[in-house]
LUMZA-354384 format. One line per field, with one value per residue: residue in one letter; z, x, y of N, C-alpha, C in turn. Coordinates in steps of 0.1 Angstrom, whole numbers, plus 5000, padded with zeros to 4 digits. Layout:
! residues N
residu <- c(A,...) $
n_Z <- c(Z,...) $
n_X <- c(X,...) $
n_Y <- c(Y,...) $
ca_Z <- c(Z,...) $
ca_X <- c(X,...) $
ca_Y <- c(Y,...) $
c_Z <- c(Z,...) $
c_X <- c(X,...) $
c_Y <- c(Y,...) $
! end
This chain:
! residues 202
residu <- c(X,X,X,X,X,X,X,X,X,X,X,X,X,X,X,X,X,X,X,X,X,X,X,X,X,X,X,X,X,X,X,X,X,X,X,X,X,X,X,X,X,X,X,X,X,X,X,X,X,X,X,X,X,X,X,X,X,X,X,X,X,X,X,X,X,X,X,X,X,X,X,X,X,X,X,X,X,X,X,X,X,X,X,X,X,X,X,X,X,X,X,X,X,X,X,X,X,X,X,X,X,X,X,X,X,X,X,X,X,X,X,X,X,X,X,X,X,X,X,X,X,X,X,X,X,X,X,X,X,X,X,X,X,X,X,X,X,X,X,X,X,X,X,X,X,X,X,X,X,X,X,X,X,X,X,X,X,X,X,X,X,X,X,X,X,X,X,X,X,X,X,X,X,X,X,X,X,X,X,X,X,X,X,X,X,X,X,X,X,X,X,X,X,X,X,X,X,X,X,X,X,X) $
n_Z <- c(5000,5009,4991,4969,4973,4969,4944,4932,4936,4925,4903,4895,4902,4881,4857,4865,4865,4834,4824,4835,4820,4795,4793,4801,4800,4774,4765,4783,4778,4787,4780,4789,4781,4773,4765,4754,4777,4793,4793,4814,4837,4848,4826,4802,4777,4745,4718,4689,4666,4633,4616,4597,4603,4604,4614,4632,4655,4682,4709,4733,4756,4758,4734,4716,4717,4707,4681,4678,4678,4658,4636,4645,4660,4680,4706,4717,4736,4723,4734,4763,4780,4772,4762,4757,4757,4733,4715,4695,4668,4660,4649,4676,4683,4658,4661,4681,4671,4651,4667,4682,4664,4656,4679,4680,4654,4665,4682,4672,4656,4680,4692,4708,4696,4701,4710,4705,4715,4700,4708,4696,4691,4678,4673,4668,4663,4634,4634,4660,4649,4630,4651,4664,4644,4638,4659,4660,4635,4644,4664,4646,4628,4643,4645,4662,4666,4661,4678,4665,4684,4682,4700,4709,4719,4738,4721,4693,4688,4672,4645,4630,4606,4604,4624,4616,4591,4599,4609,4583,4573,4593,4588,4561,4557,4569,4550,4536,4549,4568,4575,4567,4596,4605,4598,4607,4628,4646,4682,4707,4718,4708,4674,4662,4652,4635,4633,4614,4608,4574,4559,4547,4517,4522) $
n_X <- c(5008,5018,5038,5025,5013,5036,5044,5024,5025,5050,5044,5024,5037,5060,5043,5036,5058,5060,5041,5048,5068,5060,5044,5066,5079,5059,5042,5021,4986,4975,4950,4920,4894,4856,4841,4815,4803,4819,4813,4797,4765,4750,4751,4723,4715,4727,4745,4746,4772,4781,4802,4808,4811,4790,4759,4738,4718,4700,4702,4691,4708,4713,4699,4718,4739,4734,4733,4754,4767,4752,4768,4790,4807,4827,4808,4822,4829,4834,4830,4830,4820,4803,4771,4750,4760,4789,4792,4807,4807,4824,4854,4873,4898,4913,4908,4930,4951,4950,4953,4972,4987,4990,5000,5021,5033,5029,5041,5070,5071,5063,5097,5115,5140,5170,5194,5230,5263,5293,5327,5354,5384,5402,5427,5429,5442,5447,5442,5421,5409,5396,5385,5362,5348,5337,5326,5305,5291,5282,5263,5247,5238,5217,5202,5198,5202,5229,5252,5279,5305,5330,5359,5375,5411,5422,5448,5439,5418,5418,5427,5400,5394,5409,5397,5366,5372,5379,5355,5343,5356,5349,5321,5315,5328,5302,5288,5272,5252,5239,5222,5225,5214,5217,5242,5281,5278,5299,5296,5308,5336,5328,5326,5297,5276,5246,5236,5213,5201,5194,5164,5150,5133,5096) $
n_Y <- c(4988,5012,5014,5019,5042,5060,5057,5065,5093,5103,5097,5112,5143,5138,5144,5167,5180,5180,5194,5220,5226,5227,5247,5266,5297,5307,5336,5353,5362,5392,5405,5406,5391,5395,5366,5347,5323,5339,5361,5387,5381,5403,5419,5423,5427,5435,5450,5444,5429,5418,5395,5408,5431,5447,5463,5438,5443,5452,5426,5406,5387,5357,5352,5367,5347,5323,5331,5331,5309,5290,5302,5288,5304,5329,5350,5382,5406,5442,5462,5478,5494,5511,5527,5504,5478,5464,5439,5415,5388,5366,5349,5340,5329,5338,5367,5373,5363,5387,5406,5408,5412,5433,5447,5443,5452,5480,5482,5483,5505,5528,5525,5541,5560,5575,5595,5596,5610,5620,5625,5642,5659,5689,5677,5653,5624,5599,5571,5575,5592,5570,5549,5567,5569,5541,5536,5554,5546,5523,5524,5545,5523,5510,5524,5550,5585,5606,5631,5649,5660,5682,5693,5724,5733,5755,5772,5765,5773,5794,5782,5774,5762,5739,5722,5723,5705,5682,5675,5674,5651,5632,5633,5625,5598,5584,5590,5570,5559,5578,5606,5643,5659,5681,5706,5713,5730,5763,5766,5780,5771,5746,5726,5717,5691,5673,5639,5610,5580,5572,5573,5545,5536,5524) $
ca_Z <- c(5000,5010,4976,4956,4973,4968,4926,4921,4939,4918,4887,4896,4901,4869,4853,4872,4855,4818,4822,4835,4808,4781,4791,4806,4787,4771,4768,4789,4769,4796,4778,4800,4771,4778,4753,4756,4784,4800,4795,4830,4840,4849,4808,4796,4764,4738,4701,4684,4651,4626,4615,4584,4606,4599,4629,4636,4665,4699,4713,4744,4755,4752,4714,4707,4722,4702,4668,4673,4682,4650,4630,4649,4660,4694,4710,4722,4743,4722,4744,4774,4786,4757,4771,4756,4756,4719,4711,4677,4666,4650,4649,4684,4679,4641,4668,4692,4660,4644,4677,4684,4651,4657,4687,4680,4642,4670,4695,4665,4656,4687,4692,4710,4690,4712,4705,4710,4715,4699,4713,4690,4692,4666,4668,4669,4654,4620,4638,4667,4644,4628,4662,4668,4631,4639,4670,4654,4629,4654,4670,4633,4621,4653,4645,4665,4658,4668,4674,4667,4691,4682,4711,4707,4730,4742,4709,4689,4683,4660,4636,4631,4594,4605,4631,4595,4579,4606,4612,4577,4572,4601,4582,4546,4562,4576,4542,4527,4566,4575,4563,4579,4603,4610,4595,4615,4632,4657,4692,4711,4715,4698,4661,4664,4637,4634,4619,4614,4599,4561,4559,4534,4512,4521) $
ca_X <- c(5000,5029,5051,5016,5013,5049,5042,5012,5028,5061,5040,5020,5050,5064,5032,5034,5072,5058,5028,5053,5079,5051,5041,5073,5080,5050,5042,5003,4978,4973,4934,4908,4885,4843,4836,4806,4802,4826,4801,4789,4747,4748,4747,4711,4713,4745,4749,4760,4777,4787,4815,4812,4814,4776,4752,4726,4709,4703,4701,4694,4730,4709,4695,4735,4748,4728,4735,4769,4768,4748,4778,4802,4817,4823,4806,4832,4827,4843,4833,4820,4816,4789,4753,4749,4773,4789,4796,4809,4801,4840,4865,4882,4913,4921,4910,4938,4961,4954,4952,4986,5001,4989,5005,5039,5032,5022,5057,5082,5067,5074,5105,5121,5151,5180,5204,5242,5271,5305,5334,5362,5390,5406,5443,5426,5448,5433,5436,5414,5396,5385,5378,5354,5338,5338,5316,5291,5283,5270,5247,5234,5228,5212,5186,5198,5208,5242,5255,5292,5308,5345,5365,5390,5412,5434,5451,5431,5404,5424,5430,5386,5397,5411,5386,5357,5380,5382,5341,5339,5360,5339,5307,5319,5332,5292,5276,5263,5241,5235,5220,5226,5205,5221,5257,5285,5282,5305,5291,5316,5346,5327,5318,5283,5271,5239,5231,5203,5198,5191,5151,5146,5115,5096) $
ca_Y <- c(5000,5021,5016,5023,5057,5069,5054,5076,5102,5103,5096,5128,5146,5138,5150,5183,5186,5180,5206,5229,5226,5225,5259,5275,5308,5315,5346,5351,5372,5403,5408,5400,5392,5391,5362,5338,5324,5346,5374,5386,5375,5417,5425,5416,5432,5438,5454,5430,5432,5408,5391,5414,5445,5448,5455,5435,5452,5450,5410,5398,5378,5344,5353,5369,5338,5315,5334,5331,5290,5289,5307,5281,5312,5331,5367,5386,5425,5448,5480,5471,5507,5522,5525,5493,5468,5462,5424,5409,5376,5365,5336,5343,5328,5348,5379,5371,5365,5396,5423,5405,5411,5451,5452,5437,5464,5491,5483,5481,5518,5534,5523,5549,5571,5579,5605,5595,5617,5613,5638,5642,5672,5693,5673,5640,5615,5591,5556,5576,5595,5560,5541,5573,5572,5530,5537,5567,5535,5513,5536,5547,5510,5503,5536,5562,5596,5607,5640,5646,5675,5687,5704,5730,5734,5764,5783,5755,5780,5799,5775,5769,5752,5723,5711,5718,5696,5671,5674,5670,5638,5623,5628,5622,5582,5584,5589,5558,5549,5590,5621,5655,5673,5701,5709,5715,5749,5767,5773,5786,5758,5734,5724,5707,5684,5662,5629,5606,5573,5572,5566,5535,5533,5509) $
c_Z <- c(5000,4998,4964,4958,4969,4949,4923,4924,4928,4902,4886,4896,4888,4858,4856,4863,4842,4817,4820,4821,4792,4779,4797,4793,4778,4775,4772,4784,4782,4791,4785,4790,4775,4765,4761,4768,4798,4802,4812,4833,4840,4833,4804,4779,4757,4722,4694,4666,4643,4619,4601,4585,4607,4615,4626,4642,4677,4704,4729,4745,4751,4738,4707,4707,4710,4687,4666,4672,4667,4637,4635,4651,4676,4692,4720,4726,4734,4727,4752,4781,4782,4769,4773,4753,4743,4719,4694,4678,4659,4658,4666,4684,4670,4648,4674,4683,4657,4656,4680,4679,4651,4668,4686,4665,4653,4679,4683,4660,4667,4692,4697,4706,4700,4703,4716,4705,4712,4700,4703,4694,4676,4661,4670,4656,4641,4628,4650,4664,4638,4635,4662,4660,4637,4653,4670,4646,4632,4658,4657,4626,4633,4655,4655,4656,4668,4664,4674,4672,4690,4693,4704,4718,4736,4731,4698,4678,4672,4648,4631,4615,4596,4613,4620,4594,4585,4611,4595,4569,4579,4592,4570,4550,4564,4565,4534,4538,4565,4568,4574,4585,4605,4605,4603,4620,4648,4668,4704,4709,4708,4682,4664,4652,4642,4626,4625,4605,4587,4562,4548,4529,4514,4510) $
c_X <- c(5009,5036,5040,5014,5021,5048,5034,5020,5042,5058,5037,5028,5059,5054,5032,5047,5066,5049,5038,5065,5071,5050,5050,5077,5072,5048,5024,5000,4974,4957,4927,4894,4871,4840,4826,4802,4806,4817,4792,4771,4747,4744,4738,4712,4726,4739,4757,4756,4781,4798,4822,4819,4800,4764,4739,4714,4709,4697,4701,4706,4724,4706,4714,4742,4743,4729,4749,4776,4762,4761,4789,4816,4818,4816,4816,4827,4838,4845,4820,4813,4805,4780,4746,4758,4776,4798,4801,4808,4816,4847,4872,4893,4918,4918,4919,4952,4960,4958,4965,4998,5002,4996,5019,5045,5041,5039,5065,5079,5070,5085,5111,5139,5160,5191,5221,5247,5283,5316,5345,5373,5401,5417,5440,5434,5435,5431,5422,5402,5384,5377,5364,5341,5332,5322,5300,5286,5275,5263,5239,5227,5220,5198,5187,5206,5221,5250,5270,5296,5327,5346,5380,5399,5425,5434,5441,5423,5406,5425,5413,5390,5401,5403,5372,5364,5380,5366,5340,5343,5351,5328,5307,5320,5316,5281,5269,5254,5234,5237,5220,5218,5204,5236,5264,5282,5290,5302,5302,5326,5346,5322,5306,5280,5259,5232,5220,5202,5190,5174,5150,5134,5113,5085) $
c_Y <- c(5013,5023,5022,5037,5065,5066,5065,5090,5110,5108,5114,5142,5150,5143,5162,5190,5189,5191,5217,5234,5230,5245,5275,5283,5311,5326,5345,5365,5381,5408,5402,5398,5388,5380,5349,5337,5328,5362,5376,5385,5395,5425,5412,5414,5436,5441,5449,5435,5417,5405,5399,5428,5453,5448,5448,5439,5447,5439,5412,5389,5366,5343,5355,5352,5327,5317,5328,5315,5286,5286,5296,5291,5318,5348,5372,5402,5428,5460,5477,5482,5512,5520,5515,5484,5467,5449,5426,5396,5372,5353,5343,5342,5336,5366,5379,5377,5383,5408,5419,5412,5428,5454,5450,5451,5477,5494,5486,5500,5529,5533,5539,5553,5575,5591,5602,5608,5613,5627,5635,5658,5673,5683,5659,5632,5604,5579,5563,5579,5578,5553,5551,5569,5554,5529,5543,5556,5528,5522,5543,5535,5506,5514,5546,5572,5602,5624,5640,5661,5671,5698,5710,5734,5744,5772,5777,5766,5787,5795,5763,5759,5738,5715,5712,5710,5684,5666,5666,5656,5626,5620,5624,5606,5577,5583,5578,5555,5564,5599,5627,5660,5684,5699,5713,5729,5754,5773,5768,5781,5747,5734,5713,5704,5671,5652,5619,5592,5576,5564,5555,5534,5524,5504) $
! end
């Protein structure tokens, strides 16, 4: 009796592992969706529409419910707030699919834009100047926008031609990925310049 308890027990156990593994990492749908018989007894009556987009009119939830079993389809709330409730009569699952595929559309869209900074100075050497330009790349293939700030430093100032010259090498290395924003301009010690990933048609 004792070896049969510790069998089922083990078995069960091992059962509890497989569930978990089945559905570890899923991602859980955060919608709290009113469909069928998830619909609360408190809503009598609902505006129900059809799977065309088309309304029907105003149902009792037993009559909606019963159209939509007909159709081999579900009633789902899509605005639970109105005066009257607004149902649709639609495939639930191909709804799940598609509000999904809008929201993953809807994330990749805002994508928030960063603005790096890349310091450079007038008497900046080429191997340093490249590491710099090498660095401003990755942050423009990666969709930000990158400002490049030249310092002058001391007599420096004097000699404003060669830090241009040294702005404009940076951005010239920069042009097949990034278009200009703003061209370099001189505020006070520094040359300011800004760039922008190259929009692609899509």
């Amino acid at each position: 009796m004792k070896n049969n308890s510790i069998y089922w027990f083990i078995r069960r156990f091992k059962i509890a592992i497989r569930i978990k593994k089945k559905y570890q990492g899923r991602q859980r749908d955060h919608h709290q969706d009113l469909i069928n018989e998830r619909i609360p007894y408190s809503i009598k009556e609902l505006l129900v529409i059809d799977s065309d987009g088309k309304k029907i009119g105003i149902l009792n939830k037993s009559e909606a419910l019963r159209q939509a079993r007909e159709q081999e389809l579900d009633l789902v709330i899509i605005s639970k707030n109105a005066k009257i409730p607004v149902a649709k009569i639609i495939d639930y699952g191909k709804f799940r699919y598609e509000r999904k595929k809008r929201e993953q559309e809807n994330k990749k869209k805002s994508k928030i834009i960063e603005q790096k900074e890349i310091r450079i100075s007038a008497n900046i050497g080429l191997n340093d100047l490249d590491v710099k330009i090498k660095s401003a790349r990755g942050f423009i293939e990666k969709g930000n926008n990158v400002k490049i700030s030249l310092a002058f430093k001391g007599r420096q100032i004097v000699s404003k031609e060669i830090g241009f010259e040294k702005m404009n090498q940076f951005i010239e290395k920069l042009n097949d990925i990034a278009q200009i924003d703003k061209k370099p301009q001189l505020n006070g010690r520094f040359y300011d310049a800004y760039l922008s990933p190259i929009k692609k048609n899509k």
